[in-house]
N, C-alpha and C positions, 0 to 999 in steps of 0.2 A: 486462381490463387494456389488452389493443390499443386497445379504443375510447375507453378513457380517456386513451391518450398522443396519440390522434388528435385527440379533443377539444383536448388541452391544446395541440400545436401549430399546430391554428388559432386560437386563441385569440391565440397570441404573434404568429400572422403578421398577424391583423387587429390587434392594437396594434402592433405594425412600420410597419403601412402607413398607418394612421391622419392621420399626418402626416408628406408624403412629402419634407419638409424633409430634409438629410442631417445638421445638425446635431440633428434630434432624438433616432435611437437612440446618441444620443453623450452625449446628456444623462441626469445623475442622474434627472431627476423623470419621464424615460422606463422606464427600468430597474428604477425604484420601484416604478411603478404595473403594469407587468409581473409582478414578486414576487407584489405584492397578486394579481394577474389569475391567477396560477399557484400559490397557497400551497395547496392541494389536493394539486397535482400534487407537490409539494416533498414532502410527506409521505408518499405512495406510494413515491417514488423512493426514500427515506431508508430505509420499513419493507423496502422489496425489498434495499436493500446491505445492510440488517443482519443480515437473514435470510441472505446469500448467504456474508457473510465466515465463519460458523460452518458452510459446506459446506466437506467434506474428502473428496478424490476418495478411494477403496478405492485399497490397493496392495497387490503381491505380498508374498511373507516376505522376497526380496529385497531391495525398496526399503523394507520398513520396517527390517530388520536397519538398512540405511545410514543415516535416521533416528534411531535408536536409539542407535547409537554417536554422532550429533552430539552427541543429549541427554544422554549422557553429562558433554562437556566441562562444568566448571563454570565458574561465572563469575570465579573469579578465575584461572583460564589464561588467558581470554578475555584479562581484565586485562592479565597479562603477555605476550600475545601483543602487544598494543597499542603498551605502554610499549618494548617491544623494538622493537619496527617501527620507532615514533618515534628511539631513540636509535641505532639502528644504520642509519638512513635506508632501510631495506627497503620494500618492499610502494607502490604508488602511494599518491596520495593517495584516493583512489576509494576502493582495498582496505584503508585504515586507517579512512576510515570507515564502511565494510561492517565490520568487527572491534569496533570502539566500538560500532555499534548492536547489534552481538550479543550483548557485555556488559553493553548497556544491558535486552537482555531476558532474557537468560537471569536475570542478577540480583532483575530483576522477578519473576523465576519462567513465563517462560514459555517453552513449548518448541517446536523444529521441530516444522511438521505435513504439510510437503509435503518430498517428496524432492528436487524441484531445491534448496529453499533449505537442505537438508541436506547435501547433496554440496557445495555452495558454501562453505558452511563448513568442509567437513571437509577440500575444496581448501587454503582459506587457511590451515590448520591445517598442512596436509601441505608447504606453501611453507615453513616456520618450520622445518622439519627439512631444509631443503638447503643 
């Protein structure tokens, strides 16, 4: 795999330098023929994140408990957490849409898998009760 990113970024540096114009890596039909020169490499890199986002570190019974009760919350608390936010001008704006995208996946059906973004939630949850 090394040899193949090593490949791939000489590849880009010898089309970089090709023509040592400075309006060239500025131009479309540089950055095209680049793609072309690298569509190998494009594919690799795509199978390696897709492989990667389905790794889920091991955690204690601790950090999964705290997990566990995120995925508890359902999505229309979520909901109302939202709509309150909004009408009672709480939470920043950041934190109301951290609260909307939570809504937007829990409803989807999908659930925390890491315990940072479990406590984060369960933070913004615990803001609503003060």
């Amino acid at each position: 795999m090394e040899a193949h990113i090593q490949r791939a970024v000489g590849r880009a540096k010898k089309h970089l330098m090709q023509n040592q114009k400075r309006s060239w890596a500025r131009s479309v039909a540089c950055w095209n023929d680049m793609k072309d020169s690298l569509e190998d490499a494009i594919k690799i890199g795509g199978n390696l994140l897709a492989s990667e986002g389905n790794i889920v570190e091991p955690c204690d019974d601790e950090e999964q408990e705290i997990i566990n009760r995120a995925n508890k919350i359902e999505a229309h608390l979520w909901f109302d957490v939202y709509r309150w936010a909004i009408e009672n001008d709480r939470f920043s704006a950041r934190e109301r849409k951290l609260v909307s995208n939570i809504y937007i996946s829990v409803h989807r059906g999908k659930k925390f898998r890491k315990v940072n973004q479990a406590e984060g939630a369960l933070g913004l949850m615990e803001k609503t009760r003060l």
